[in-house]
N, CA, C and O atoms as a Tinker XYZ file with bonds, in Angstrom:
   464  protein
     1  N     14.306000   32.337000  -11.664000    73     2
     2  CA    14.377000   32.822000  -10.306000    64     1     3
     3  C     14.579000   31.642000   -9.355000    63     2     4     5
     4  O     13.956000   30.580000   -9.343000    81     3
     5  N     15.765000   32.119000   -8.408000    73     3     6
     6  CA    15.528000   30.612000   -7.447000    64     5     7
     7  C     15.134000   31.014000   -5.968000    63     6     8     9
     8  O     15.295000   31.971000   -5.211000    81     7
     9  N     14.697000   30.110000   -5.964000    73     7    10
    10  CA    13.915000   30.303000   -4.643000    64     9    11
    11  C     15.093000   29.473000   -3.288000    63    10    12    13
    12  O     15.882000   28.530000   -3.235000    81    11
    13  N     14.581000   30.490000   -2.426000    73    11    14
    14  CA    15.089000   30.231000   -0.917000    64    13    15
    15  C     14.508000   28.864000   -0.298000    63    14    16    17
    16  O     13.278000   28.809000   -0.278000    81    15
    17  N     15.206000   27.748000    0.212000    73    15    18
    18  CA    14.665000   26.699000    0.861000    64    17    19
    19  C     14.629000   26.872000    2.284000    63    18    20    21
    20  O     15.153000   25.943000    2.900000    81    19
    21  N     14.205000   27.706000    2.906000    73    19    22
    22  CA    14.076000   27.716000    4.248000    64    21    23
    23  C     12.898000   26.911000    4.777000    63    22    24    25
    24  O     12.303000   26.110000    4.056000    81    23
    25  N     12.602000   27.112000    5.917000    73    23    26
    26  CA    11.788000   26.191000    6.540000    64    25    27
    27  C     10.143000   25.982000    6.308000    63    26    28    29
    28  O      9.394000   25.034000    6.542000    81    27
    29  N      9.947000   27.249000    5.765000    73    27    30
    30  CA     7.783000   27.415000    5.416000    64    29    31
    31  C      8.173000   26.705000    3.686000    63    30    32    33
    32  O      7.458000   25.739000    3.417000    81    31
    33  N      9.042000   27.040000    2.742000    73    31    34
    34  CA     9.068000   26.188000    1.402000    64    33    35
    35  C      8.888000   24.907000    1.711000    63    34    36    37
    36  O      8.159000   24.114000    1.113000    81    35
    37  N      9.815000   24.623000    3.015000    73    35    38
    38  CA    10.096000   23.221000    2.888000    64    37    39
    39  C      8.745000   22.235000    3.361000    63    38    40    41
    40  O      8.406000   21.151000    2.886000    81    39
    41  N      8.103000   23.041000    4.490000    73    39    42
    42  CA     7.026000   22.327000    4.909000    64    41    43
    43  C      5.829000   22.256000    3.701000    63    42    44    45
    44  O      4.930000   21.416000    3.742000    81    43
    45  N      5.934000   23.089000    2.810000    73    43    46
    46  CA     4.858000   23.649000    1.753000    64    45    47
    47  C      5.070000   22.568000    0.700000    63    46    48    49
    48  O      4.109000   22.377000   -0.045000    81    47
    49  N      6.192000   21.805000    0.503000    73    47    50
    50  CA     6.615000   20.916000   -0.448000    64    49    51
    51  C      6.027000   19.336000    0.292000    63    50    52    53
    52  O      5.337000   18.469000   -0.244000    81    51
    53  N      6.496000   19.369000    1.445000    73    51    54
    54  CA     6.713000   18.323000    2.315000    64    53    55
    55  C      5.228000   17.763000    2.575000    63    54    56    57
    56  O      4.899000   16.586000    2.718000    81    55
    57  N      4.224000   19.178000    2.605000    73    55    58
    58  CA     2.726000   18.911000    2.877000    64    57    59
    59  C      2.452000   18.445000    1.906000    63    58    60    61
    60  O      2.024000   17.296000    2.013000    81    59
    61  N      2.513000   18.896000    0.800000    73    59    62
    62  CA     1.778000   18.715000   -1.040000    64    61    63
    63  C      2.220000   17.154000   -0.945000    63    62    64    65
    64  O      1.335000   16.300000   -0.885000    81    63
    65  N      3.355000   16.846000   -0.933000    73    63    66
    66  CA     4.358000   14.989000   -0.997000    64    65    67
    67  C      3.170000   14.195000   -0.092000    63    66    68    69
    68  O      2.149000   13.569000   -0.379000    81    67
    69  N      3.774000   14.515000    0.997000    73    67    70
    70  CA     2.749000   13.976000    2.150000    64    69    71
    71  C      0.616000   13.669000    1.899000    63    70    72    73
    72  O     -0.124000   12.834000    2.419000    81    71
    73  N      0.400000   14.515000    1.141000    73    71    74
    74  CA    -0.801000   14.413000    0.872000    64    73    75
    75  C     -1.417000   13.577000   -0.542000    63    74    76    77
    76  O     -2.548000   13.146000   -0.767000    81    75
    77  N     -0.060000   13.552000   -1.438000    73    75    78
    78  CA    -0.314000   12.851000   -2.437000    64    77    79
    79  C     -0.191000   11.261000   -1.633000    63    78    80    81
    80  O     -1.111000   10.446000   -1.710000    81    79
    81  N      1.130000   10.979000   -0.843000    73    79    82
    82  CA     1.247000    9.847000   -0.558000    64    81    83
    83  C      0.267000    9.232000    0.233000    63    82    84    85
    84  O      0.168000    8.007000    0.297000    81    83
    85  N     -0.647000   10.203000    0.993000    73    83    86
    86  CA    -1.566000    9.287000    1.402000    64    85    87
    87  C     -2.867000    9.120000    0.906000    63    86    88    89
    88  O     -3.686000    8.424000    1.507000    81    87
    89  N     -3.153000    9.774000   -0.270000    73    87    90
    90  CA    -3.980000    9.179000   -1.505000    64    89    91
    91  C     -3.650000    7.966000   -2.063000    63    90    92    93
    92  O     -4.506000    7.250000   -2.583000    81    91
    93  N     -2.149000    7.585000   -1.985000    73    91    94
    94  CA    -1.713000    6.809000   -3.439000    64    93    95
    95  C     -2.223000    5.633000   -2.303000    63    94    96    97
    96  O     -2.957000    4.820000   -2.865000    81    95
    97  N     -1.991000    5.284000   -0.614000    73    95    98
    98  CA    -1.874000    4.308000    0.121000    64    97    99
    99  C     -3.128000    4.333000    0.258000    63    98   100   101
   100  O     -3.568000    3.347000    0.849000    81    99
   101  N     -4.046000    5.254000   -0.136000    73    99   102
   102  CA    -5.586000    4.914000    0.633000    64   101   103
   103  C     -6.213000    3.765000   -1.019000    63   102   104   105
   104  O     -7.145000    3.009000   -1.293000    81   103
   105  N     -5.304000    4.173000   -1.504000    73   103   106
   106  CA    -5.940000    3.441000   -2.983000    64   105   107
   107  C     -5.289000    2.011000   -2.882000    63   106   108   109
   108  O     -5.857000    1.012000   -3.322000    81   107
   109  N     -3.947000    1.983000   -2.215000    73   107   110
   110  CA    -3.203000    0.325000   -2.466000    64   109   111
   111  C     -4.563000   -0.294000   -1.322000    63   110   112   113
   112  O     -5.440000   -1.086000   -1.668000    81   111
   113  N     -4.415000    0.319000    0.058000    73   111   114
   114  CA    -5.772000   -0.157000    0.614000    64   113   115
   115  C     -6.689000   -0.827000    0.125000    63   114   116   117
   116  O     -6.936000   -1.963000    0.532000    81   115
   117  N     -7.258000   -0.330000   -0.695000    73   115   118
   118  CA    -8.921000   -0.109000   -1.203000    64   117   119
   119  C     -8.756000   -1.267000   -1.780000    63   118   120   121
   120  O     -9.409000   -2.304000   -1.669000    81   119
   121  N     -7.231000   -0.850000   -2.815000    73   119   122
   122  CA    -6.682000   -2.388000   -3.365000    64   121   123
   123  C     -6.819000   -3.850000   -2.951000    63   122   124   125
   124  O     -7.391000   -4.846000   -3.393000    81   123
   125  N     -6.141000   -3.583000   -2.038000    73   123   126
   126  CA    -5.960000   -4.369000   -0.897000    64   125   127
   127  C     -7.197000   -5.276000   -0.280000    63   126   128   129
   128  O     -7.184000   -6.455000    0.075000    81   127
   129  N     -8.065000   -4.491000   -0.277000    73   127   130
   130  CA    -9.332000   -5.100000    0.751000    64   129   131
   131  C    -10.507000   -5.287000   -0.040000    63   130   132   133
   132  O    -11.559000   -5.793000    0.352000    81   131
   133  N    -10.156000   -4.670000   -1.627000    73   131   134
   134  CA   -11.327000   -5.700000   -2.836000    64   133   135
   135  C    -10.995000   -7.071000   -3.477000    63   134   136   137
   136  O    -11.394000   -7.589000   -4.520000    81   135
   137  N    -10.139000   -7.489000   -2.522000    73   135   138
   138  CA    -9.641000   -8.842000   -2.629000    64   137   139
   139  C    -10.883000   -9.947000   -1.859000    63   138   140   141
   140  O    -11.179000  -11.121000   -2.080000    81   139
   141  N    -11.310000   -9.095000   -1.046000    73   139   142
   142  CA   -11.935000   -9.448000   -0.088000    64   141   143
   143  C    -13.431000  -10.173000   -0.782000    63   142   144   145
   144  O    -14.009000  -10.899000    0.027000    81   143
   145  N    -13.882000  -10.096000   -1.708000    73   143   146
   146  CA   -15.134000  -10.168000   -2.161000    64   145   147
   147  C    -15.038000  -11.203000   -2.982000    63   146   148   149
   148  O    -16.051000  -11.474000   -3.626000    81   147
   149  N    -13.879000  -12.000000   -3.169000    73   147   150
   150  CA   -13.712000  -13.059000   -4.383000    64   149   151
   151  C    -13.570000  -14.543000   -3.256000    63   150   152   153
   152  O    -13.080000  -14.496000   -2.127000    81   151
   153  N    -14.050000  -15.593000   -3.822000    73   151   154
   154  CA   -13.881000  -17.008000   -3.182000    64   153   155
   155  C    -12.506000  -17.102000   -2.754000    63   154   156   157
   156  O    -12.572000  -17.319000   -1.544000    81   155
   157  N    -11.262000  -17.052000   -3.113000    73   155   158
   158  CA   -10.206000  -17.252000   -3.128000    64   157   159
   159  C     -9.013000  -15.905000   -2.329000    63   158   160   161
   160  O     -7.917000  -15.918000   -1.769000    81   159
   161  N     -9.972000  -14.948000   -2.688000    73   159   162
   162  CA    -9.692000  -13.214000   -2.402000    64   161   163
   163  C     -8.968000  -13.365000   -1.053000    63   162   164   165
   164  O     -7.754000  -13.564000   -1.097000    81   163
   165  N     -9.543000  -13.296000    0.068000    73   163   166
   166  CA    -9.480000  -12.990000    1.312000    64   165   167
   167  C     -7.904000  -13.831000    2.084000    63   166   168   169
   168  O     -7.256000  -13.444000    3.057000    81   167
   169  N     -7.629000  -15.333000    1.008000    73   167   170
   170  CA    -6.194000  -15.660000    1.258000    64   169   171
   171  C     -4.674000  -14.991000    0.732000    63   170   172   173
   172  O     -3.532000  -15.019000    1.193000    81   171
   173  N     -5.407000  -14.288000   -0.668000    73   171   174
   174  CA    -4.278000  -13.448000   -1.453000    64   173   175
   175  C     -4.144000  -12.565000   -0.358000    63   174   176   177
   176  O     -3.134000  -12.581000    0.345000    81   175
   177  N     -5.479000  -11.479000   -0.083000    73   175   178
   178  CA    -5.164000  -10.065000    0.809000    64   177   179
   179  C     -4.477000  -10.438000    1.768000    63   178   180   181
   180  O     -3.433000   -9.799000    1.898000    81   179
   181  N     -4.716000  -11.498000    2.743000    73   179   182
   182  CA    -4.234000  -11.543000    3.958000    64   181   183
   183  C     -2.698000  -12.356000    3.878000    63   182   184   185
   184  O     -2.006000  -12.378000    4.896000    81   183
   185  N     -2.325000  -12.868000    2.901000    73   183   186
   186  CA    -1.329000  -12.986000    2.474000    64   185   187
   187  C      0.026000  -11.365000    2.117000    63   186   188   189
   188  O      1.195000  -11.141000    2.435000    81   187
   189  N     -0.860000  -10.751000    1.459000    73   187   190
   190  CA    -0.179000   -9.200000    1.326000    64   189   191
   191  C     -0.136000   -8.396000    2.474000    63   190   192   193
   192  O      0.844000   -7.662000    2.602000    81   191
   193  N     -1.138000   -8.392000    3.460000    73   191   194
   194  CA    -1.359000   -7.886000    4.296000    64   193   195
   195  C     -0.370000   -8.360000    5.344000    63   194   196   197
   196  O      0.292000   -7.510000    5.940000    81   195
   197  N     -0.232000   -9.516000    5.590000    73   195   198
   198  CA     0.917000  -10.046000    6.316000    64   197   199
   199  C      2.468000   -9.984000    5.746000    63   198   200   201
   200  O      3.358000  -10.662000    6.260000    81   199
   201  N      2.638000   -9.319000    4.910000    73   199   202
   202  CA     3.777000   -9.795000    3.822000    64   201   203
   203  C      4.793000   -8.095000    4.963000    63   202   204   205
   204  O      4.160000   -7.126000    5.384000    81   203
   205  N      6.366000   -8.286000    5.152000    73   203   206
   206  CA     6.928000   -7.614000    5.658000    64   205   207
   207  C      7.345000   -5.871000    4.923000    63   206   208   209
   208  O      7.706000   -4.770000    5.339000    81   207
   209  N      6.993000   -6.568000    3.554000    73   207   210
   210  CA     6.918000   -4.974000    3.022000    64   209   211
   211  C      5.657000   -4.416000    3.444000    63   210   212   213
   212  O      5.780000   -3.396000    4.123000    81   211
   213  N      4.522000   -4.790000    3.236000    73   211   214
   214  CA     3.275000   -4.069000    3.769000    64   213   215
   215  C      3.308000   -3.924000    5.380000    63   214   216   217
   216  O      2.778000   -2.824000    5.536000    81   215
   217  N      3.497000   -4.210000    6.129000    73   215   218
   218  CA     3.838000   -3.587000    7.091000    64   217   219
   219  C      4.854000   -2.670000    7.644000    63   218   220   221
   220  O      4.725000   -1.984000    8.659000    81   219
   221  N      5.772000   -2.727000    6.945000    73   219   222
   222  CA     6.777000   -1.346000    6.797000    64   221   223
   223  C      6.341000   -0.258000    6.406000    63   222   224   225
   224  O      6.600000    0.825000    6.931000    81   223
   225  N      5.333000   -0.514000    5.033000    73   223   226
   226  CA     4.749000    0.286000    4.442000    64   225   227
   227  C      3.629000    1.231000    5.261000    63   226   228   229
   228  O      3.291000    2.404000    5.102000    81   227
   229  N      3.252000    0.310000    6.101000    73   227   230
   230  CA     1.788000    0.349000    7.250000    64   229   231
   231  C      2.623000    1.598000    8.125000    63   230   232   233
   232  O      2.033000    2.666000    8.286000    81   231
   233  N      3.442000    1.489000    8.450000    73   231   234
   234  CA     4.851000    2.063000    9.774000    64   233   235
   235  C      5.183000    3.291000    8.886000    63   234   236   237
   236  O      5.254000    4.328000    9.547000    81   235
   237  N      5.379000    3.422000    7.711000    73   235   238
   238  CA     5.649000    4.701000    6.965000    64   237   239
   239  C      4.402000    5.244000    6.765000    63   238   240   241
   240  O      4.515000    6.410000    7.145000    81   239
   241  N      3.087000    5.031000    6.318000    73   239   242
   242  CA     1.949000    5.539000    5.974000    64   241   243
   243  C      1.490000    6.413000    7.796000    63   242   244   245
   244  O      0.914000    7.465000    8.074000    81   243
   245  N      1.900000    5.681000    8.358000    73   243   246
   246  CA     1.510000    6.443000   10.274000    64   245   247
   247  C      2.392000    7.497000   10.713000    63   246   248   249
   248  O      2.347000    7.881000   11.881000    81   247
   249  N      3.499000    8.189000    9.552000    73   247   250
   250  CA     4.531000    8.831000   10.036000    64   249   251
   251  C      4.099000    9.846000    8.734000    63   250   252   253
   252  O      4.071000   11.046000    9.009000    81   251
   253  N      3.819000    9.520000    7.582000    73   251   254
   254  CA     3.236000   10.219000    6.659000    64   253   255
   255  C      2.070000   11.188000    7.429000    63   254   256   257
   256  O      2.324000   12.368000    7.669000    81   255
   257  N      0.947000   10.660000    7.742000    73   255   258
   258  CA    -0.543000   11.333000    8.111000    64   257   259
   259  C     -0.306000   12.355000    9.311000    63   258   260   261
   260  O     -0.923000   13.363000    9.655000    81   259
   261  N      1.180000   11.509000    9.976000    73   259   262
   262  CA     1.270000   12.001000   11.720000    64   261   263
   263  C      1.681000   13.538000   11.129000    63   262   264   265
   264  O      1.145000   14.574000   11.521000    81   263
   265  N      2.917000   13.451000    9.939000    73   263   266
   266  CA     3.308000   14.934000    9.568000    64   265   267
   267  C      2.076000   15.743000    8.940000    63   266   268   269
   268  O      1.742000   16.888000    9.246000    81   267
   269  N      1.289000   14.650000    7.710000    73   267   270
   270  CA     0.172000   15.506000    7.446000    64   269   271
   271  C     -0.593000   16.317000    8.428000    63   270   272   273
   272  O     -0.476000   17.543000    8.411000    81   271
   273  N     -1.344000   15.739000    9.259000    73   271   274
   274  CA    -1.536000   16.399000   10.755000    64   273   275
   275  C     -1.768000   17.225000   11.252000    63   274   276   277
   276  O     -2.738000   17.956000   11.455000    81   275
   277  N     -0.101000   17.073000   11.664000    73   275   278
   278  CA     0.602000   18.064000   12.512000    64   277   279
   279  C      0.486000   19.470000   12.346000    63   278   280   281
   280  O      0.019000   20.371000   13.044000    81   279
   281  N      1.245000   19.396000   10.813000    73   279   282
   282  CA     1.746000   20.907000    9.636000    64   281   283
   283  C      0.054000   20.839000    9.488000    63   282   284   285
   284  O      0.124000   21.976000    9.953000    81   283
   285  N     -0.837000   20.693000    9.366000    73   283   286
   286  CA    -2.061000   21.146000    8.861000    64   285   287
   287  C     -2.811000   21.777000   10.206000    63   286   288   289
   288  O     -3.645000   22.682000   10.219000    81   287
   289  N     -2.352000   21.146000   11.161000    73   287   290
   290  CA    -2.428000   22.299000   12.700000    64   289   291
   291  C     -1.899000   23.389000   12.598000    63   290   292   293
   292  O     -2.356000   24.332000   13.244000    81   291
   293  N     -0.959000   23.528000   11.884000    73   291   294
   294  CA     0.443000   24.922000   12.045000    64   293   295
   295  C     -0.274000   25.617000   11.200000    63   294   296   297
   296  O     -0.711000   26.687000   11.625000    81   295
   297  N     -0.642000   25.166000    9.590000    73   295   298
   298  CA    -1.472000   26.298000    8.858000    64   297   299
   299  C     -2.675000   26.483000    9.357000    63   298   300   301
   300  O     -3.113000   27.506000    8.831000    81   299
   301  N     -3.346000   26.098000    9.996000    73   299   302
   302  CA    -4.739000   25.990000   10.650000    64   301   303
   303  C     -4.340000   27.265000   11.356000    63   302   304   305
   304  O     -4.425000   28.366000   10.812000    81   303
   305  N     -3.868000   27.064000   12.679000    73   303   306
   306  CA    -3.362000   28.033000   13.607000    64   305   307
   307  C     -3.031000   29.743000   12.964000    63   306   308   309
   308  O     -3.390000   30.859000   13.338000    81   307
   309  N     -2.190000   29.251000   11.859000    73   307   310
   310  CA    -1.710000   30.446000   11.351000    64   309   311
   311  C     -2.592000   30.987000   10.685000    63   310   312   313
   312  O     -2.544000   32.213000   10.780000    81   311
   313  N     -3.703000   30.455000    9.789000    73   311   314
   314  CA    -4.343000   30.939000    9.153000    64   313   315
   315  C     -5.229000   31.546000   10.388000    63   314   316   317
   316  O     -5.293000   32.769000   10.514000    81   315
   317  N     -5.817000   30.799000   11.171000    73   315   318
   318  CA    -7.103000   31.864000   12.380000    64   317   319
   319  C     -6.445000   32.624000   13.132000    63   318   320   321
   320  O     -6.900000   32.764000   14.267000    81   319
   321  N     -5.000000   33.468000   12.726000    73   319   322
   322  CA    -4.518000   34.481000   13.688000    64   321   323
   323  C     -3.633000   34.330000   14.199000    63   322   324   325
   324  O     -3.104000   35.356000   14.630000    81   323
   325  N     -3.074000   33.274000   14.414000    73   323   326
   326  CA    -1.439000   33.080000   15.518000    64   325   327
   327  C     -0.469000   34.100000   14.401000    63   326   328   329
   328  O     -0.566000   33.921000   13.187000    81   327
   329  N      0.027000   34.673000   14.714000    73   327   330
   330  CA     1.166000   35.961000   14.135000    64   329   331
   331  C      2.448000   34.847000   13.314000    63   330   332   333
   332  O      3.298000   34.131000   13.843000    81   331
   333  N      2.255000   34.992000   12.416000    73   331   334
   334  CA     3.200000   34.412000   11.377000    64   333   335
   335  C      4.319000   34.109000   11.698000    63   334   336   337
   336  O      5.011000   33.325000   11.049000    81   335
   337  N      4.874000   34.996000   13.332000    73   335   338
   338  CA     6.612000   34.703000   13.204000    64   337   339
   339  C      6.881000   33.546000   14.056000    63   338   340   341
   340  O      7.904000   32.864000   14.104000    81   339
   341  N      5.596000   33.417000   14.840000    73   339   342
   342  CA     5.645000   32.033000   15.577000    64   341   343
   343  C      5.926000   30.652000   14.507000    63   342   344   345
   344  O      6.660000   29.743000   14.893000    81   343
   345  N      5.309000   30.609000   13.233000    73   343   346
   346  CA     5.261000   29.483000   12.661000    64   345   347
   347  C      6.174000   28.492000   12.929000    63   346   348   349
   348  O      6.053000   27.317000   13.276000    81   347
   349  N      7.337000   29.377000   12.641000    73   347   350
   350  CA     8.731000   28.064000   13.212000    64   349   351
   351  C      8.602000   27.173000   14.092000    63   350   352   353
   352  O      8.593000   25.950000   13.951000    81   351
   353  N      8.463000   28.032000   15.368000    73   351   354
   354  CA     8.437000   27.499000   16.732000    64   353   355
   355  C      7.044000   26.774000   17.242000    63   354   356   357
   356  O      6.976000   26.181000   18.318000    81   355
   357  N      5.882000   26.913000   16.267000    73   355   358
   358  CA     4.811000   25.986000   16.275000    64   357   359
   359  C      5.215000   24.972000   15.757000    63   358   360   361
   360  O      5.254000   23.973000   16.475000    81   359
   361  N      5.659000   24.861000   14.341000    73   359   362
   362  CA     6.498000   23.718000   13.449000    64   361   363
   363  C      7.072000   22.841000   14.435000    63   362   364   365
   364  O      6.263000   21.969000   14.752000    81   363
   365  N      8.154000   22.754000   15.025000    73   363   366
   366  CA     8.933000   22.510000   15.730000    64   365   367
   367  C      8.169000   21.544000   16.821000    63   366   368   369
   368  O      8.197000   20.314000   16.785000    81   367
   369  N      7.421000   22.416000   17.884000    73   367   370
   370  CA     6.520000   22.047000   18.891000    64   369   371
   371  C      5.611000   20.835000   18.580000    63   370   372   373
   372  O      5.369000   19.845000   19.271000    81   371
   373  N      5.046000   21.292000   16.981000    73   371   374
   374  CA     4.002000   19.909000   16.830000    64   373   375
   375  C      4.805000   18.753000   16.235000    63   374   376   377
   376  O      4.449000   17.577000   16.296000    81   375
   377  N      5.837000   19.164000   15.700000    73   375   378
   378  CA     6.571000   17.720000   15.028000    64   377   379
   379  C      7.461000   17.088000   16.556000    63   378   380   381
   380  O      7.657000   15.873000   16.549000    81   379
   381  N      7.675000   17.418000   17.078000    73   379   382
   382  CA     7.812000   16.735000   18.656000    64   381   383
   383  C      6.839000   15.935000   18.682000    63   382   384   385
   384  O      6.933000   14.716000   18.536000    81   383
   385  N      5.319000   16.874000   18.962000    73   383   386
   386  CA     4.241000   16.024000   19.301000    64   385   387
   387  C      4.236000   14.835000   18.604000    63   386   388   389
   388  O      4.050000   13.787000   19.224000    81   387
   389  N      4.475000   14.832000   16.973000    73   387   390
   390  CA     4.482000   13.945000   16.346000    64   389   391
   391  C      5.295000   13.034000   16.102000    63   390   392   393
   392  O      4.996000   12.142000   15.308000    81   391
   393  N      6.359000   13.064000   16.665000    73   391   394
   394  CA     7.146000   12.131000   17.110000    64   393   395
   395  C      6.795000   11.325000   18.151000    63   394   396   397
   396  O      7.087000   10.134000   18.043000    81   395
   397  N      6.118000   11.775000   19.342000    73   395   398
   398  CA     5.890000   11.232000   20.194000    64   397   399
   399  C      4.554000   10.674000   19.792000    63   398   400   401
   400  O      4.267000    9.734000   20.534000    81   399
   401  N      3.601000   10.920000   18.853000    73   399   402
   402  CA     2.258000   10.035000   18.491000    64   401   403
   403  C      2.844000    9.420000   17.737000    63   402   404   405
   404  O      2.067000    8.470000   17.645000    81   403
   405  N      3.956000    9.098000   16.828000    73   403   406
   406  CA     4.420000    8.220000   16.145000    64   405   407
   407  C      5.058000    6.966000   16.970000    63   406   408   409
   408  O      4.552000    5.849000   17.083000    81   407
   409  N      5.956000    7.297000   17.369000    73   407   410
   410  CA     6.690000    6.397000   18.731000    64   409   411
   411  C      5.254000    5.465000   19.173000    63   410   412   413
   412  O      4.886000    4.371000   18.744000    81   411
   413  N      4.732000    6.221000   20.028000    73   411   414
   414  CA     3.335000    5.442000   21.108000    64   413   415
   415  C      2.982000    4.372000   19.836000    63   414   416   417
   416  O      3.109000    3.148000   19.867000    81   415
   417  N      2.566000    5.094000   18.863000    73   415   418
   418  CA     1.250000    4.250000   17.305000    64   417   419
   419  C      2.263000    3.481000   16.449000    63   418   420   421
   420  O      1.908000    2.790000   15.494000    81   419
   421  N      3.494000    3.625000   16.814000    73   419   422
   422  CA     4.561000    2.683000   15.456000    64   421   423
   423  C      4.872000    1.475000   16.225000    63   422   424   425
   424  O      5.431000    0.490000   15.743000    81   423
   425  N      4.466000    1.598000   17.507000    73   423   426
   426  CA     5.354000    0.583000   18.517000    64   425   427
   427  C      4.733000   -0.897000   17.648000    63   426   428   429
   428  O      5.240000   -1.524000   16.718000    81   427
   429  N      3.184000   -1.154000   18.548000    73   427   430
   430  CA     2.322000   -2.420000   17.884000    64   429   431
   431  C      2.746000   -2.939000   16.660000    63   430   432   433
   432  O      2.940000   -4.149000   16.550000    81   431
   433  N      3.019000   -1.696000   15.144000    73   431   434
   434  CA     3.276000   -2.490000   13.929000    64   433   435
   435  C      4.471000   -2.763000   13.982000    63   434   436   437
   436  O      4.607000   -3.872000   13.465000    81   435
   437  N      6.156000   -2.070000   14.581000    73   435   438
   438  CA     7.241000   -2.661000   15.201000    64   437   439
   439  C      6.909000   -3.893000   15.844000    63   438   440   441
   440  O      7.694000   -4.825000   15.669000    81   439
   441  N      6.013000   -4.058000   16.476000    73   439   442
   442  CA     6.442000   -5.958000   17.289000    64   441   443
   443  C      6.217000   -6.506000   16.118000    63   442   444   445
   444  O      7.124000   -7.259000   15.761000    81   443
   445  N      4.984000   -6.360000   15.100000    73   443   446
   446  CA     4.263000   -7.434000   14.288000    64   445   447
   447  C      5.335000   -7.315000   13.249000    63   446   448   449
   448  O      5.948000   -8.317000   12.881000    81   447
   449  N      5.580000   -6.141000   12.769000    73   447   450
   450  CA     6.537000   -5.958000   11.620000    64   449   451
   451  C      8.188000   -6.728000   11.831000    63   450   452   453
   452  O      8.841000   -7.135000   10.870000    81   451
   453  N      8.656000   -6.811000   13.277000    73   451   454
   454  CA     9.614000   -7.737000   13.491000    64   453   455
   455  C      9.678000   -9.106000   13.679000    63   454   456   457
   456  O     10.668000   -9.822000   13.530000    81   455
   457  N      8.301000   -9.501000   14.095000    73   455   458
   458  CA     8.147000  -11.089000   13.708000    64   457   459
   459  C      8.145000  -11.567000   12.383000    63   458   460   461
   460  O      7.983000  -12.769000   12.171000    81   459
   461  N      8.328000  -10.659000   11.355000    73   459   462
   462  CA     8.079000  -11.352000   10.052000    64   461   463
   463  C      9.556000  -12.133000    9.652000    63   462   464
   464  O      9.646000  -12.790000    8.615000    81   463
């Protein structure tokens, strides 16, 4: 059977992606900052931490959570009663929003992420 890709599949795929990916980054993190506890540790991390892929990475992980979010407002909403046919046009409305909390919150790691 194949299924229709319209717009609720797509967010339903997009959420599940989105939620794994910010497990996998809360773990490079964790990674990241048990560096911290060794004599030598704290020059590797802050070495990675400064490194131009991890801050790209930093700039994608804030656009990841912003969609996680967002779409978890839209099923929120929908689930306590907003009438199902709105979903679209909620979709829509909050990924604006989230563009615009992305923009404001990507700017700071854009300056740092372009000095590298």
């Amino acid at each position: 059977m194949l299924y229709k890709w319209k717009l609720g599949m797509i967010t339903w795929v997009v959420h599940r992606v989105s939620g794994v990916l910010t497990a996998l980054a809360l773990i490079l993190y964790i990674w990241v900052l048990s560096h911290f506890y060794s004599p030598a540790g704290p020059d590797r991390a802050m070495e990675v931490l400064k490194s131009p892929l991890f801050k790209w990475l930093s700039i994608g992980l804030l656009g990841v959570i912003i969609y996680h979010a967002m779409n978890g407002v839209r099923i929120l909403l929908v689930d306590f009663g907003l009438e199902a046919r709105y979903h679209k046009v909620l979709f829509w409305v909050l990924m604006g929003a989230g563009i615009l909390i992305f923009l404001f919150g990507a700017y700071p790691f854009w300056l740092h992420a372009l000095k590298a």
